[in-house]
C-alpha positions in Angstrom: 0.0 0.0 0.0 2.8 2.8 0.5 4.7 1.6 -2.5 1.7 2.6 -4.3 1.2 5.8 -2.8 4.6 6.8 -3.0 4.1 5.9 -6.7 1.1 7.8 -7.4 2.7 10.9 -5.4 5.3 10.8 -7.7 3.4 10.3 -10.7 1.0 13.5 -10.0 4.7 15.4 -9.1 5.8 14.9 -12.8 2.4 15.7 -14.2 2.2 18.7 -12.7 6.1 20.3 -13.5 4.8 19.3 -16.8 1.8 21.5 -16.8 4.4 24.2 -15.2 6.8 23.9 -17.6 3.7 24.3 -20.5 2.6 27.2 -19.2 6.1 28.8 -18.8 6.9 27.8 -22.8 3.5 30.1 -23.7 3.5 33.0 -21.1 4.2 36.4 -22.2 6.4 38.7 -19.7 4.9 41.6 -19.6 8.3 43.0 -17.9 10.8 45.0 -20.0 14.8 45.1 -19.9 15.4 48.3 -17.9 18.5 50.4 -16.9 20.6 50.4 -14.2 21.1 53.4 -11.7 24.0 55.0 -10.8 24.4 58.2 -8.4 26.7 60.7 -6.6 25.6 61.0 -3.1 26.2 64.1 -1.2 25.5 65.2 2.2 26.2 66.0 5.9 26.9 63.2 8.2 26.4 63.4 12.2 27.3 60.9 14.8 24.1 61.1 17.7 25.6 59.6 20.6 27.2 61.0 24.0 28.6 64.0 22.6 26.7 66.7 20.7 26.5 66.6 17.2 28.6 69.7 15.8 27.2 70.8 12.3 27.9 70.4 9.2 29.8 67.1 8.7 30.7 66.4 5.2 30.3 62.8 3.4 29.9 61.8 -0.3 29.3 58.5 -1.9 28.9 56.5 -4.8 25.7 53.5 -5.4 24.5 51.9 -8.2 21.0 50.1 -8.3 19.2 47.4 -10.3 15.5 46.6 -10.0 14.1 43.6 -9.4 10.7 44.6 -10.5 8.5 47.2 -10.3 8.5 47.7 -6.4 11.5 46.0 -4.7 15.5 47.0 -6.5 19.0 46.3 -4.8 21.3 49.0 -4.1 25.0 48.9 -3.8 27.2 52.2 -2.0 30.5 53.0 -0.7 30.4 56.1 1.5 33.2 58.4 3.1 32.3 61.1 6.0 33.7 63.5 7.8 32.3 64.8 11.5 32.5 66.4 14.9 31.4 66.3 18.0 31.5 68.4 20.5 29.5 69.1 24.3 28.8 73.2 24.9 27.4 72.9 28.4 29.0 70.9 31.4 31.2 68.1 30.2 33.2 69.4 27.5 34.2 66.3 25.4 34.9 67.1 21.6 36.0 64.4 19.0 36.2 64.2 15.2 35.5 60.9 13.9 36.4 59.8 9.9 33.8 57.1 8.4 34.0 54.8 5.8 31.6 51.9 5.3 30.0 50.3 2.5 26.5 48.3 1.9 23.6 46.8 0.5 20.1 48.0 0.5 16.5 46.6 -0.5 14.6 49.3 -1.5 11.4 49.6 -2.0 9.3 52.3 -3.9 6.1 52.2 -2.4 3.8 54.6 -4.8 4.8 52.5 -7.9 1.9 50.4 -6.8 0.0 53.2 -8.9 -1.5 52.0 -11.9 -2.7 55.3 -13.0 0.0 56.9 -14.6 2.8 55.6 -17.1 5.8 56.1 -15.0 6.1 58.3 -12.2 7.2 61.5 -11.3 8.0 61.3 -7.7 9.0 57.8 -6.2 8.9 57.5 -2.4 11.2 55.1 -1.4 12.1 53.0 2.3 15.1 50.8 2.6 17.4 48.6 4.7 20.3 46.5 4.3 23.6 45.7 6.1 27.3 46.5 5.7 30.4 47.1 7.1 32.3 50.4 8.2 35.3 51.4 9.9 35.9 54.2 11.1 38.7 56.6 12.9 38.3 58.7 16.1 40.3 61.3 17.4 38.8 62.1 21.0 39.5 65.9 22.6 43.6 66.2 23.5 44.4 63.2 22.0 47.2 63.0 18.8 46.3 60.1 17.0 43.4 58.4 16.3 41.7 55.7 17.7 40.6 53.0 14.9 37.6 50.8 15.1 35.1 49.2 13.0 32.1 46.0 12.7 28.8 45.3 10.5 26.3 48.0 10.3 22.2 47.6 10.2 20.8 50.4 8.2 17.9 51.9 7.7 16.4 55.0 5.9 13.8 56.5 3.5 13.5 59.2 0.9 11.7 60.8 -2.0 13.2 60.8 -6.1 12.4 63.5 -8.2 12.0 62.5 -11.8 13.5 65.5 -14.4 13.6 63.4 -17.4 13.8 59.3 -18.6 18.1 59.8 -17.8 17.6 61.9 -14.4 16.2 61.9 -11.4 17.3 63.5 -7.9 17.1 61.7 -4.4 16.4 63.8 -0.7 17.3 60.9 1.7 17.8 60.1 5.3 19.9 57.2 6.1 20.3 55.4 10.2 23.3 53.4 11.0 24.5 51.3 13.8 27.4 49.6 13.9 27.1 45.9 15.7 29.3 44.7 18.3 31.4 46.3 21.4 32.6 49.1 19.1 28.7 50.6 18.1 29.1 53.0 21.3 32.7 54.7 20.0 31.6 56.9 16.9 31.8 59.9 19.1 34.8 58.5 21.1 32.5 58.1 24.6 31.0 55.8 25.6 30.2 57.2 29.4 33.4 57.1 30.7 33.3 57.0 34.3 30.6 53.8 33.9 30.9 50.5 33.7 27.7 50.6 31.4 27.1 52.3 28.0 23.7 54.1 28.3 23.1 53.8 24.2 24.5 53.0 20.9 25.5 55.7 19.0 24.1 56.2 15.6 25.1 57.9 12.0 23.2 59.9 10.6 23.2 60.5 6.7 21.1 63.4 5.4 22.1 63.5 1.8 21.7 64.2 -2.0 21.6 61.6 -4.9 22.3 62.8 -8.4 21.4 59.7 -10.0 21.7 59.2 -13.7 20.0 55.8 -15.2 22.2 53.9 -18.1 22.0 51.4 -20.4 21.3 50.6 -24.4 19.5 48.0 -25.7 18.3 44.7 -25.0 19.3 41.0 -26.8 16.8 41.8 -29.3 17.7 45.4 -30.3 15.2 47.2 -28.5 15.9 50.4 -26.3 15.8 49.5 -22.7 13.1 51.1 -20.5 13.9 53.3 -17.6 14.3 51.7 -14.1 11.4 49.4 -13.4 10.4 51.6 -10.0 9.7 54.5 -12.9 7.7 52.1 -15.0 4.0 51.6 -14.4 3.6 47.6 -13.9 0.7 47.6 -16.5 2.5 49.9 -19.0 3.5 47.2 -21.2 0.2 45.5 -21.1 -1.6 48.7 -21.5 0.3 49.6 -24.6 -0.9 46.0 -25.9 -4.1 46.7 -25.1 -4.5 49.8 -26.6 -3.0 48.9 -30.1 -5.6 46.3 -29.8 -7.9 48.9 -29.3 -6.7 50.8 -32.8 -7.4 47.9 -34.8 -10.5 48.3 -37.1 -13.7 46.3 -36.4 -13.8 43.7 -39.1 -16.5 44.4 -41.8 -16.8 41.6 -44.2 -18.7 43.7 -46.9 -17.4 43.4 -50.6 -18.8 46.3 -52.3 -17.9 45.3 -56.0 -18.1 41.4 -55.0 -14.4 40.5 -56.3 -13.8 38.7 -53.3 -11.6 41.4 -51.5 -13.4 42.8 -48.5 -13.7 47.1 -48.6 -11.5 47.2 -45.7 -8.3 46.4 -47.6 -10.0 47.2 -51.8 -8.4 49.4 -53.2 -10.4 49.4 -55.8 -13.6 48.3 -54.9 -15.5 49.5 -58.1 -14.3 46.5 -59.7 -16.2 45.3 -63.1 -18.1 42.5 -62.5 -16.4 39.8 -63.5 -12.7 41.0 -63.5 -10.0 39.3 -62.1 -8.1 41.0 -59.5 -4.7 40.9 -57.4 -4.8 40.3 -53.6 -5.7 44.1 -53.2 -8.7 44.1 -55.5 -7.2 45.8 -58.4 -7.9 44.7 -61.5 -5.3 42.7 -63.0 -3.3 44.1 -65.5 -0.9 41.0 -66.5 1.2 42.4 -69.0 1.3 46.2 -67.3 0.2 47.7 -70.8 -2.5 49.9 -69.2 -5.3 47.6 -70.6 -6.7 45.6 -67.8 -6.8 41.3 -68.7 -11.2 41.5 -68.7 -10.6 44.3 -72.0 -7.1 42.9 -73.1 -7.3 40.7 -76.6 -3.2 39.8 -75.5 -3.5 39.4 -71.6 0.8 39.2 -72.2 2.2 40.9 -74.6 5.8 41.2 -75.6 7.6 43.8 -73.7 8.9 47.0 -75.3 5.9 47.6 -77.7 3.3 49.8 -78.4 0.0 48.4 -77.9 -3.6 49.5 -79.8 -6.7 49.8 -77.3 -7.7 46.1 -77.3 -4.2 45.4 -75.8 -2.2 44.1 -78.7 1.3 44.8 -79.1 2.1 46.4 -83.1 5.5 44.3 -83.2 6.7 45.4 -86.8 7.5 42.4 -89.3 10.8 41.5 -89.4 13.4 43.0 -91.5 14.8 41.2 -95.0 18.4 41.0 -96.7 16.8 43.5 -99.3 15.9 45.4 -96.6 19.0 45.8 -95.2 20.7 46.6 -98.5 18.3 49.5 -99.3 19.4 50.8 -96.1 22.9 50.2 -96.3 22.8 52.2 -100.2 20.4 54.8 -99.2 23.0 55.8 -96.2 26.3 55.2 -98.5 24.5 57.7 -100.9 23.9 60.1 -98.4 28.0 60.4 -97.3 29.5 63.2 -99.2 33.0 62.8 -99.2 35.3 66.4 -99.2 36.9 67.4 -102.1 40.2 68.4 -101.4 41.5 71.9 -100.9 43.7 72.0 -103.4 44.4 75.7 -103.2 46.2 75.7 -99.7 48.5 72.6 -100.6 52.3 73.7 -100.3 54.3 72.4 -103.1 58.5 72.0 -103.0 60.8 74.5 -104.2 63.4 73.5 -107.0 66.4 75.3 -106.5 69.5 75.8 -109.1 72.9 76.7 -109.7 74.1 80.5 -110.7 73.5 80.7 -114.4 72.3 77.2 -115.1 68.9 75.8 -115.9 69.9 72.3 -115.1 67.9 70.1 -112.7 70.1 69.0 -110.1 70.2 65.2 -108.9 69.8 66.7 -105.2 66.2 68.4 -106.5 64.9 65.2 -107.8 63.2 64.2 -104.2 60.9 67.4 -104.6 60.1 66.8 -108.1 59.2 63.0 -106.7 57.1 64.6 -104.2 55.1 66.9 -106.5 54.7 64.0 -108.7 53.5 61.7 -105.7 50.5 65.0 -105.1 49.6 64.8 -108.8 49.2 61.2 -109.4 46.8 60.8 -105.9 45.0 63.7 -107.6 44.2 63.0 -111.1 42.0 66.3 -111.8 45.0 68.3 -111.0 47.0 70.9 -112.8 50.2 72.5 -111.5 51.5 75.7 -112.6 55.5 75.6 -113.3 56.9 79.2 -112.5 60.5 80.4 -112.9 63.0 82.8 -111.1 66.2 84.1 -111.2 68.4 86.4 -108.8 69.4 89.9 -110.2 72.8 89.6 -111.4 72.0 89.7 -115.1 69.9 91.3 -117.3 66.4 91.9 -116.9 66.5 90.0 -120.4 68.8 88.1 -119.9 67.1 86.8 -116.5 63.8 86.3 -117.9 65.3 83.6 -120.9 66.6 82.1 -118.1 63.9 81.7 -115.8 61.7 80.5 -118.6 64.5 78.0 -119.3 64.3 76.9 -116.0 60.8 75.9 -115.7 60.8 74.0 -118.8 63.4 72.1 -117.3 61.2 71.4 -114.4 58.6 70.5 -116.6 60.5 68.5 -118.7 62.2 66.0 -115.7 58.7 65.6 -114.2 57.3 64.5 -117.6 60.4 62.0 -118.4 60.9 60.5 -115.1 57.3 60.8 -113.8 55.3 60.1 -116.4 53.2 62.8 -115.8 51.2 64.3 -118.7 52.2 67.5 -120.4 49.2 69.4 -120.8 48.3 69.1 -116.9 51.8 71.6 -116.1 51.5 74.8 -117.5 55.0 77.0 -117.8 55.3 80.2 -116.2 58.4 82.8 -115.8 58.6 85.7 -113.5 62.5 86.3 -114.1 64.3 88.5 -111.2 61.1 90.3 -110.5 59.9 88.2 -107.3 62.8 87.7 -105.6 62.1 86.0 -101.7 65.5 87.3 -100.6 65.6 90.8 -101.1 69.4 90.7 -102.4 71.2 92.2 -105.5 73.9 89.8 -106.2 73.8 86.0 -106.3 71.3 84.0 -103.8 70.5 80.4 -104.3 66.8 80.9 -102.8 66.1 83.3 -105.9 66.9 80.9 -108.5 64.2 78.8 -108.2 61.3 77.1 -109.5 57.7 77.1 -107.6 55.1 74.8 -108.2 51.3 75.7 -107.5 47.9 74.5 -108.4 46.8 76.0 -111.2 43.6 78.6 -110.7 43.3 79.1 -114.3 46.3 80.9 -115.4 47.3 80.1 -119.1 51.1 79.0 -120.3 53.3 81.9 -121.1 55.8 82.1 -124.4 59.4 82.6 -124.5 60.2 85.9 -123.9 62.6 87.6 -126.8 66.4 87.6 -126.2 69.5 85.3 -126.7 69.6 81.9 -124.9 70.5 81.5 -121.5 71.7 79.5 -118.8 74.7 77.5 -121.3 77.4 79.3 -120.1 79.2 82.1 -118.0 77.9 85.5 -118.1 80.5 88.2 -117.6 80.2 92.1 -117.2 78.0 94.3 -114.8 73.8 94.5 -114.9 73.6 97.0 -117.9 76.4 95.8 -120.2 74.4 93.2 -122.1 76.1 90.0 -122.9 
């Protein structure tokens, strides 16, 4: 019989952690990552014991606090103080005592029970915890300080004063005793003269808190929320509630009857009988602007011009003919420069004094006028000669003539270039490019140019020229 109760104990045991554990898998907390606390605490410490409390002490601190809900938080805090004491009537016993403890505090906020508001804007908070301080005391006359020390009990409350969602400021009042023989020396007295201590003393801590509250984000990227004992325990819930509250009321009417309710149509004037997307618009498959119901191609090719029943005017396919129309009609249509001619420099043939010979070393410019008139068949090239002023006017005109048909001549022989496209011109001493009166190699020339219509020029009169020497001055004859 016990074996089988101990059985069926155990049996309902496991059926109900099951059940737990279910119920944990599906719950929703309702409880949001928050920041931590951290604060500067300032204030004036007093020791309350045997000897009067002298004012103002001085103390300052540091804590840091987490919640642990919405109520209840831990708070961690090292504090320093400085204090005297000091009796003004009968016994005059002075000391200055030197604190330094630290602890840790449950808090609790007692107005964040509130449901009314979404965080709020002045916390009132009580506290205790325990800790451990040491602390130094110099008693009246003495040199050096006496150094004692134990765990403390402490106690206090205070109100919080919420600026914004990063700062709040604190107005507390904090009780300490220290446990043990020692909890009767913060003043240095403990009734001398008796074998019993009357009281222990206490500290006294009426200070400021600048707190500031920090923190980023949570696992999953959201911005923590301020300090729980800020937070209004049904904030998150009522937030929930109220976007519940937004939703619309579902209406099933289909105005148009294409299966897509009016709430979310938006296009509910549909045409009976047209297909539509998911949103009620009529489907347009081929996104030519003609809707399927009114379109004769539902998918036309891409890239086309359609007509208004929808179909796309693809244009018939091009032939070889085609193509060679095309290709003639644009050849036909290139008009190809003619050549300017008329600003073409042409070599210079130079010659010896007195000689209308062609010199070997001239043949590469004849060669090169040659090369101009073969690329250009429709050309003509006017031959014209010159001389320096040495000789005779007469005598320099023979010879400039003389040398021009020599020109002429080699370009015809060697070349093969035909006679009646050079046409022979002389200028004698008359256009000389050096402006000198005896002999110059750059006057006794022969210039080539393309012809603008000029006509082919006869001897001029007088003996032959350029066989020989000529000898005596300019107006001598010869």
């Amino acid at each position: 019989m016990t074996v089988r109760k101990l059985t069926f104990t155990l049996l309902l045991t496991s059926f109900g952690l099951g059940l737990a554990a279910q119920d944990a898998g599906t719950y929703r907390s309702f409880t949001p990552a928050d920041q931590w606390e951290v604060g500067v605490d300032l204030g004036t410490p007093m020791v309350i014991g045997d000897i009067d409390a002298k004012f103002p002490g001085f103390g300052g601190g540091l804590h840091v606090r987490k919640s642990l809900g919405h109520v209840f938080s831990v708070r961690l805090g090292g504090l320093y103080g400085s204090m005297k004491n000091e009796n003004t009537e009968g016994n005059t016993n002075s000391s200055e005592t030197t604190w330094f403890s630290g602890s840790g505090q449950l808090v609790m906020t007692v107005n964040n029970l509130r449901f009314d508001k979404p965080y709020r804007k002045v916390g009132f908070n009580v506290f205790g915890g325990l800790g451990y301080s040491s602390f130094d005391v110099t008693p009246n006359g003495a040199t050096e300080a006496d150094s004692y020390g134990g765990a403390t009990v402490e106690v206090g409350a205070g109100l919080a004063f919420r600026f914004n969602s990063k700062f709040n400021l604190g107005v507390e009042y904090t009780v300490a005793q220290v446990l043990g023989s020692d909890g009767d020396l913060l003043d240095g007295d403990n009734n001398v003269g008796d074998s019993r201590t009357t009281y222990r003393d206490a500290f006294h801590w009426p200070h400021l808190s600048l707190n500031f509250n920090l923190g980023g984000k949570d696992k999953a990227g959201n911005k923590k929320s301020e300090p729980l004992y800020w937070v209004n325990p049904m904030e998150t819930a009522g937030n929930a509630i109220s976007e519940l509250e937004k939703r619309p009321i579902y209406d099933p009417t289909d105005t148009d009857g294409d299966g897509i309710i009016d709430a979310i149509d938006e296009e509910d004037n549909s045409p009976a009988g047209a297909r539509v997307d998911t949103k009620g618009v009529t489907l347009d498959s081929d996104g030519d602007k003609v809707p399927n119901y009114m379109d004769k191609e539902p998918f036309s090719p891409p890239g086309y011009t359609v007509n208004k029943d929808g179909v796309a005017q693809v244009p018939k396919p091009i032939t070889e003919a085609d193509v060679n129309r095309i290709v003639d009609a644009k050849i036909a249509a290139i008009k190809i420069p003619e050549p300017q001619a008329a600003t073409w420099w042409l070599p210079i043939v130079n010659f010896t004094d007195n000689s209308d010979t062609v010199r070997f070393g001239e043949y590469d410019k004849l060669y090169q006028v040659a090369s101009v008139m073969k690329a250009n068949p429709s050309l003509k090239v006017v031959a014209v000669g010159h001389t320096d002023a040495r000789g005779p006017e007469g005598y320099n005109a023979v010879l400039s003539y003389n040398r021009a048909k020599a020109a002429i001549e080699t370009l015809v022989s060697q070349y093969g270039i035909s006679r009646d496209r050079l046409i022979l011109n002389w200028a004698g001493e008359t256009t000389s490019l050096v402006p000198a009166k005896g002999s110059n190699s750059m006057n006794r020339r022969v210039e080539f140019r393309v012809a603008k219509g000029e006509t082919e020029m006869a001897r001029p009169e007088g003996k032959e020229a350029g066989k020989g020497s000529f000898k005596g001055n300019k107006d001598a004859g010869y």
